[in-house]
C-alpha positions in Angstrom: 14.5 -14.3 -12.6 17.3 -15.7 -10.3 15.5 -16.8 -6.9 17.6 -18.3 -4.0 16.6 -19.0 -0.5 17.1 -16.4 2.1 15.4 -15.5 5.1 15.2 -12.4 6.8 17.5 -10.7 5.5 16.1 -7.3 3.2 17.9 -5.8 0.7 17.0 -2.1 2.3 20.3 -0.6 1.5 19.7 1.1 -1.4 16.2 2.6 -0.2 18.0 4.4 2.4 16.6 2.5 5.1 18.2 0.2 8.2 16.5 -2.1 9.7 19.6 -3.5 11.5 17.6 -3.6 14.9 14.9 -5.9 13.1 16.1 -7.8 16.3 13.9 -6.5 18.3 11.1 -8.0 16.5 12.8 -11.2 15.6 15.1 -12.0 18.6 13.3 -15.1 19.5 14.4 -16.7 16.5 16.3 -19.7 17.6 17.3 -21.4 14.1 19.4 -20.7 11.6 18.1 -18.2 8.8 20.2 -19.2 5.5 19.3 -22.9 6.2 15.8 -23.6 5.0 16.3 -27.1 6.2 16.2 -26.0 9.8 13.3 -23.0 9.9 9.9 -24.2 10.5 7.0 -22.1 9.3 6.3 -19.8 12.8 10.1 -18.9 12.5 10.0 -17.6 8.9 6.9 -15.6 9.7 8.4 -12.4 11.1 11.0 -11.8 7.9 8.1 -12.3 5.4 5.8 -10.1 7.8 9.2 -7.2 7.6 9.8 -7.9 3.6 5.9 -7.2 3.0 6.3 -4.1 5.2 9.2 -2.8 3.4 7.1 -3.5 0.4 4.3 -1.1 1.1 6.1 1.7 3.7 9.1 1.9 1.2 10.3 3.2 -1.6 7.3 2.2 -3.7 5.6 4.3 -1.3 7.1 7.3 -1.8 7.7 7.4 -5.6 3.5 6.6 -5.5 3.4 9.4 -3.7 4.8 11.5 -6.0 3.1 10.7 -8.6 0.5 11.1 -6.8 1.0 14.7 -6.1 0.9 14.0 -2.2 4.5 14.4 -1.9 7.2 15.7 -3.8 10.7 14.8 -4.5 12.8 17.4 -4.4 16.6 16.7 -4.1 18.9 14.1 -5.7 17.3 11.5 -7.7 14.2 11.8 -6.2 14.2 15.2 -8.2 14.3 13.5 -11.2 11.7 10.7 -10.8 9.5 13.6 -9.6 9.2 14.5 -12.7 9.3 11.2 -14.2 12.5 10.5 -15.1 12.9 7.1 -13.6 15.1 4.3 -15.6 14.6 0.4 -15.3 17.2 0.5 -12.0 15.6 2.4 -10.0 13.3 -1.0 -9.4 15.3 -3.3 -8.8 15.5 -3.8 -5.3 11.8 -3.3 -5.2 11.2 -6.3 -7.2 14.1 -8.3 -4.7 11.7 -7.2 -2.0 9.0 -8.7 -3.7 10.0 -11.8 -5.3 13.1 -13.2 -2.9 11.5 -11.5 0.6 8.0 -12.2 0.6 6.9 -14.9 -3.1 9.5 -17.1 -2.4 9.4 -17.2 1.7 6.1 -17.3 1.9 5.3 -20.0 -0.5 8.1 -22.5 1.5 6.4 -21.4 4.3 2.9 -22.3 3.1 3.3 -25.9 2.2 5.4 -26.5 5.5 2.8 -25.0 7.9 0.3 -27.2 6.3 3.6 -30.3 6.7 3.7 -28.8 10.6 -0.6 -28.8 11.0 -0.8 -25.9 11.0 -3.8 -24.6 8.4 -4.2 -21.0 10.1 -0.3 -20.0 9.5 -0.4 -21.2 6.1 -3.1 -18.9 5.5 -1.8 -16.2 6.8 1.0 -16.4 4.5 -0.8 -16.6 1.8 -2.5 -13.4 2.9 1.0 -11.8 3.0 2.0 -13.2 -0.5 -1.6 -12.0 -1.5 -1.4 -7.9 -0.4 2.7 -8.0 -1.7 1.8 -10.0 -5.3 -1.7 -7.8 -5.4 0.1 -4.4 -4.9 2.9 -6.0 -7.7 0.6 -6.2 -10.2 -0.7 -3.1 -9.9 2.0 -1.3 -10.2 4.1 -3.1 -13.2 0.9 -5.0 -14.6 1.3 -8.6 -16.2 4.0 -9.7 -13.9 5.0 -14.1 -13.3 3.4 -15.4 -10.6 2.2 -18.7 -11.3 6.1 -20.1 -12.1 7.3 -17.4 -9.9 9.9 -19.2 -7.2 10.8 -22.0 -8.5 13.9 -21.4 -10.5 14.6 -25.1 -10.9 11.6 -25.7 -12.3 11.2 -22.2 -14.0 14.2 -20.2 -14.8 12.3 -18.0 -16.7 9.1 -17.7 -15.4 6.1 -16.2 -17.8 4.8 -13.0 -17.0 1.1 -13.9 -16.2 -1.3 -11.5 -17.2 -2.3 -8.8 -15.2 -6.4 -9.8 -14.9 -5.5 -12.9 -14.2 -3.1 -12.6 -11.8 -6.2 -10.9 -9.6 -8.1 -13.3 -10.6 -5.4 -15.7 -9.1 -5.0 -13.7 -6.1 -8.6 -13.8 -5.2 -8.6 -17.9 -5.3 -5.9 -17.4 -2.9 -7.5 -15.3 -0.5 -10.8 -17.5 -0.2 -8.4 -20.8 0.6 -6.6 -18.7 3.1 -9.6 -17.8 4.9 -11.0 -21.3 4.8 -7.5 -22.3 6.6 -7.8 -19.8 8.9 -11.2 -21.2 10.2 -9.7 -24.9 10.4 -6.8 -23.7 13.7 -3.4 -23.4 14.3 -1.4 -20.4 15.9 1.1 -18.0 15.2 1.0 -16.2 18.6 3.6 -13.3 19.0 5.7 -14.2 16.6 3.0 -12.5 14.5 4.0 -8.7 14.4 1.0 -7.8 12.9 -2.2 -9.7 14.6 -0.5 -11.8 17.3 -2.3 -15.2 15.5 -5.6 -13.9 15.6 -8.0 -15.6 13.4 -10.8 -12.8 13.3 -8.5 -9.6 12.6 -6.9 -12.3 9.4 -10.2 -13.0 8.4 -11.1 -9.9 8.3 -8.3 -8.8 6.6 -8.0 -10.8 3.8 -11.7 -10.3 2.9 -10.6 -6.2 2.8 -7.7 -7.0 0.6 -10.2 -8.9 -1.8 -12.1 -5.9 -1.9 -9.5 -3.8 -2.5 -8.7 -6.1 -5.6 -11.8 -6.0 -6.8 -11.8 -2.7 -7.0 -8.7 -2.4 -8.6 -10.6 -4.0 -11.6 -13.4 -2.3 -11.5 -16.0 -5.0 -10.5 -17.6 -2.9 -8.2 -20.4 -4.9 -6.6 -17.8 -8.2 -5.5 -16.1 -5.0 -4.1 -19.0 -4.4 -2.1 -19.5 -8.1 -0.9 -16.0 -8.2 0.4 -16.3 -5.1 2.2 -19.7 -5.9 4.2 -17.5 -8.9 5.6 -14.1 -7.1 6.3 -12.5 -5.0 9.1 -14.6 -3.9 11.2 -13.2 -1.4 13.2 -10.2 1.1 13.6 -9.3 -1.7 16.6 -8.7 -4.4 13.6 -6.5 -2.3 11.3 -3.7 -3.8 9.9 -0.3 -2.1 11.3 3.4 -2.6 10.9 4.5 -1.7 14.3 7.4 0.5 14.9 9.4 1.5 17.5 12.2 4.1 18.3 14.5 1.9 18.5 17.7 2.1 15.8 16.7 0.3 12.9 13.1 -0.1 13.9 11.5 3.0 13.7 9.0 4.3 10.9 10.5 4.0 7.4 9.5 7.4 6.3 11.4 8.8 9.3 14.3 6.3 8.8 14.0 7.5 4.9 14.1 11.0 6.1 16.7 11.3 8.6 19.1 9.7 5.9 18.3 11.8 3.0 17.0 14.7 4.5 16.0 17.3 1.6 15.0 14.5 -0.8 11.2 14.6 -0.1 8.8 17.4 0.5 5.6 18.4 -0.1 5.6 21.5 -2.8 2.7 21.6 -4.0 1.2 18.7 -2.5 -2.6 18.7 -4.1 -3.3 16.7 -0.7 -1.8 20.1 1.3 -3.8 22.1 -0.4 -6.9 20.4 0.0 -6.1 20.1 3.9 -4.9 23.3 4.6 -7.0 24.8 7.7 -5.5 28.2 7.1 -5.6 29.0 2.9 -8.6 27.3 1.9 -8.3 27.1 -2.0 -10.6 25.7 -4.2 -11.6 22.3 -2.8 -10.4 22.7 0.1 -11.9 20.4 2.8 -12.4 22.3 5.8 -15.9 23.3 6.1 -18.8 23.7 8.6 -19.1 19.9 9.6 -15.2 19.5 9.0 -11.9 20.9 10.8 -8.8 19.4 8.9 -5.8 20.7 11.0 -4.9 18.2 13.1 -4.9 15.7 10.2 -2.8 18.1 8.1 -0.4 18.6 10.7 0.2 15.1 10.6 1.1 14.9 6.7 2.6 18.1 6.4 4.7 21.3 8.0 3.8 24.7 6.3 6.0 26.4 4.4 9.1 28.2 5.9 9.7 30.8 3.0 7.7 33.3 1.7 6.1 30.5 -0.6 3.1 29.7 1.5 3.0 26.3 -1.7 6.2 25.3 -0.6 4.9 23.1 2.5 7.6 19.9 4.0 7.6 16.7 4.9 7.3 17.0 8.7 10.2 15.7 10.9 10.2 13.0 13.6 6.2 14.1 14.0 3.1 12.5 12.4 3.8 10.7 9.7 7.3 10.3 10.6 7.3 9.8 14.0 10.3 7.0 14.7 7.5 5.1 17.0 4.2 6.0 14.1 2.8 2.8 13.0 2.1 2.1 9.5 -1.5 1.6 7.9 -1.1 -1.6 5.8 -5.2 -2.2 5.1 -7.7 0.0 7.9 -11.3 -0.1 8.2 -11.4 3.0 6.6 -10.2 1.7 3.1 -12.9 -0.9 3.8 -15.5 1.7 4.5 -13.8 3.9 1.6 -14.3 0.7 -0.8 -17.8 0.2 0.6 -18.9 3.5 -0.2 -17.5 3.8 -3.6 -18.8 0.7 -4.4 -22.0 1.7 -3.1 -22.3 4.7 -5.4 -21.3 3.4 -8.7 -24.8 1.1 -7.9 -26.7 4.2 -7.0 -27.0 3.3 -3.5 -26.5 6.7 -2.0 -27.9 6.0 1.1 -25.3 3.4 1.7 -22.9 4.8 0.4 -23.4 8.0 2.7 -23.7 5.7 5.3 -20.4 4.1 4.9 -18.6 7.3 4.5 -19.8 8.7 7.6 -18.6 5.6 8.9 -15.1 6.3 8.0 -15.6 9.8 8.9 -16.3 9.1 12.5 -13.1 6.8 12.6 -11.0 9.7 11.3 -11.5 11.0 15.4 -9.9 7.6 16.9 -6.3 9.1 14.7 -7.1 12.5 14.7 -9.3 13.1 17.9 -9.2 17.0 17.9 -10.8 16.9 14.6 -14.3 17.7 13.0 -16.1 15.0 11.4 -19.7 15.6 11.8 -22.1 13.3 9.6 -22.8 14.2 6.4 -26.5 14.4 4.3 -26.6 14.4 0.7 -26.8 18.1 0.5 -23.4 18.6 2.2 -21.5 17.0 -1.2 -20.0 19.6 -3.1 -22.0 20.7 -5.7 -25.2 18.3 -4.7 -25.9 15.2 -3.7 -25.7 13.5 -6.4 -24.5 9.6 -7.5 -21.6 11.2 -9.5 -20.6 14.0 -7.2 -20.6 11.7 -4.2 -18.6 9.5 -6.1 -16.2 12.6 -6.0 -16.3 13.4 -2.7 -15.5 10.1 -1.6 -12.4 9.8 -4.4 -11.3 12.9 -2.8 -11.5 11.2 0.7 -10.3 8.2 -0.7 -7.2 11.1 -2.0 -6.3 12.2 1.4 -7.2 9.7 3.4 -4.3 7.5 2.2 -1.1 9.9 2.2 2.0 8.6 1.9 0.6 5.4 0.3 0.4 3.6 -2.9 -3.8 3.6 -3.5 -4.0 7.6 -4.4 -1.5 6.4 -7.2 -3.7 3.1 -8.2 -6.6 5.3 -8.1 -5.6 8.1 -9.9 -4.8 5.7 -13.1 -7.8 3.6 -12.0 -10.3 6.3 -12.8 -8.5 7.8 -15.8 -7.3 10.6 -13.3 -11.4 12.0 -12.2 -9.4 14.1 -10.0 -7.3 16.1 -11.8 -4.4 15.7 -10.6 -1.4 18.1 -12.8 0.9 16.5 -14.3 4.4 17.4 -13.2 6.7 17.6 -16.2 5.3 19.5 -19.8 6.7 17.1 -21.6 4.8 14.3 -20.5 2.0 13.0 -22.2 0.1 11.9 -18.7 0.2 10.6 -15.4 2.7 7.9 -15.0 0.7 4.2 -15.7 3.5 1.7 -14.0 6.4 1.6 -12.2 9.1 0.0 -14.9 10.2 -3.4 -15.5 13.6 -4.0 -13.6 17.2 -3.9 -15.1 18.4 -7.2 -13.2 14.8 -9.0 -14.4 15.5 -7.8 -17.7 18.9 -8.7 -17.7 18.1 -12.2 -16.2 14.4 -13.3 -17.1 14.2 -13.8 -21.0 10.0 -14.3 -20.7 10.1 -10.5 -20.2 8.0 -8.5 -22.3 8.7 -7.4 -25.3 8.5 -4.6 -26.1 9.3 -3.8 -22.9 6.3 -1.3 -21.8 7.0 2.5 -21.2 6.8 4.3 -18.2 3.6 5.9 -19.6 2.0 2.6 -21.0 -1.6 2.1 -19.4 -1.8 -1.8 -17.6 -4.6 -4.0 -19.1 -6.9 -3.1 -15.9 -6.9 0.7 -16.5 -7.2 1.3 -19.8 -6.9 5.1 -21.0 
């Protein structure tokens, strides 16, 4: 793994993204970038805050998606990792992202906020290195961490197992929130919280939950989750504006290579759709779907009613949409689940209501009465609740990477088709990277297959 120091700069490029009016969230920045020398902590905040971003809104995003059967490449090379043809390049700029744009900026930028007194910025990194290294792992398994940045030290750093690089990840959360709670600032150089201590907190005690759900330890899931975000007010955003080179990434994505993404045959589509209403469909008495469907999706403009789009410059990929990064509703998503898999139905109606009646603050011309038990498809009970809130859990988060962690997480309970015959399942990980393989000589070997489970979701 070949790390330098660099600073702002994101290797977007080949995503088919620009983000060359990033100035417009960084143009306070008084100090050279490329010298580490002369950035203090609060001015390497906003390029770590974008490389995370890019992380989770990009290309990862989308290819999750696919495989996901919420979207649906359809043109060019996204045709062909549709259908799960991808090859070792395809991730190598998402591993740049990861390593060079957030791990190694955000690790400098630890240890000097602490050198500047400055406890709550260091934590706040860490709570950015946290959600990028957390959604890493999950996506290509063991991966290094622990010898990660340090070329000097580490030229080839191990790849740490997957468990314990949650485990890992977790330790680093609980010091971040203990800095937090000691001070400091960040102010408005923070693009996602403005500095503030609660909305971090609260935060990184979602992310946690999240983790711990990712390895199926379902009751710390549901501690972390009775102290995380509170409200749809607390949501963690990457803002975006319609400005050239800020705007939302799926529209950035889109208006660069229109025809590459759609939605044909979008599972998600189907189970929105106000007007068709196949099986499991989730428009019913206590629930109208169409604003939220108009918001992932356009219906079809052939005779195809299954061919439904992408939309254009509207919902999702509005140039000004923001981006859900970690939302109370994941939390009350994680809570309920959690809930469930206990047997607590009662909370674990409870907190899917709860996410149900924040579904009106995005999509206010929307049905979401409460639920009872009886309302679950099929009957209220633990393991058909359990369903209905996967299949929440399945729509709620379109056009992000947690259908894709779920799907392999539960040894695909939803049934979600595969989309080539010759496959022999879902896709388990996204693929080691030609320029780590070519560079990193700890790399696994064998080198896992595109269809090779990762240790925390065993098939």
């Amino acid at each position: 793994m070949k790390v330098i120091h660099k600073y702002l700069t994101l290797p977007v490029a080949a995503l088919g993204l620009s983000l060359s009016a990033c100035q417009d969230f960084v143009k306070d920045l008084d100090v050279n970038p490329n010298a580490p020398a002369t950035a203090d902590a609060l001015n390497m905040l906003q390029g770590v805050e974008l490389g995370d971003a890019l992380v989770h809104e990009g290309d990862a995003a989308r290819i999750a998606s696919m495989w996901a059967n919420t979207y649906t490449g359809v043109g060019n090379q996204y045709l062909a990792v549709n259908q799960y043809v991808a090859v070792t390049s395809d991730f190598s700029n998402l591993w740049s992202t990861i390593y060079l744009d957030v791990l190694t900026q955000s690790r400098i930028a630890t240890q000097r906020a602490l050198e500047e007194n400055n406890p709550l910025l260091s934590g706040i990194f860490q709570i950015i290195e946290a959600h990028t290294m957390g959604t890493a792992t999950s996506l290509f398994g063991d991966i290094p961490f622990r010898q990660a940045g340090d070329r000097l030290n580490y030229p080839n750093p191990v790849f740490d197992p997957q468990v314990q690089v949650y485990a890992d990840l977790q330790k680093e959360l609980k010091t971040a929130i203990a800095k937090i709670a000691q001070g400091g600032g960040a102010g408005n150089r923070d693009i996602f919280y403005s500095g503030n201590p609660t909305k971090w907190t609260q935060a990184a005690y979602t992310l946690r939950a999240r983790y711990y759900l990712h390895t199926q330890q379902y009751d710390s899931a549901r501690l972390m989750a009775l102290q995380g975000i509170s409200s749809p007010a607390n949501d963690w955003l990457m803002p975006h504006r319609e400005v050239d080179g800020a705007e939302n990434f799926y529209y950035q994505f889109q208006n660069e290579r229109g025809g590459y993404l759609e939605a044909f045959g979008s599972r998600a589509a189907r189970l929105l759709d106000p007007i068709r209403r196949l099986p499991g469909n989730r428009n019913n008495t206590k629930t109208d779907e169409t604003e939220r469907f108009n918001y992932f999706f356009g219906n079809s403009q052939t005779s195809n009613p299954d061919e439904y789009l992408l939309p254009y410059a509207i919902g999702i990929t509005d140039p000004s949409e923001d981006f859900p990064l970690l939302t109370y509703s994941e939390n009350q998503l994680i809570l309920a689940e959690a809930s469930a898999r206990q047997n607590n139905l009662t909370a674990a109606l409870a907190a899917l209501n709860d996410h149900r009646q924040a579904l009106l603050t995005k999509f206010p011309n929307g049905i979401y009465a409460p639920y009872v038990l009886s309302d679950i498809p099929g009957g209220g009970t633990r393991d058909n609740l359990i369903l209905e809130i996967l299949n929440e859990r399945y729509v709620s988060f379109i056009g992000q990477i947690e259908p894709f962690n779920d799907a392999r997480r539960t040894k695909n309970a939803l049934g979600l088709a595969r989309k080539s015959t010759t496959a022999p399942r879902l896709p388990q990980r996204f693929l080691y990277p030609q320029s780590e393989i070519n560079t990193n000589t700890s790399v696994p070997n064998p080198i896992p297959s595109l269809f090779d489970n990762t240790t925390v979701n065993p098939q």
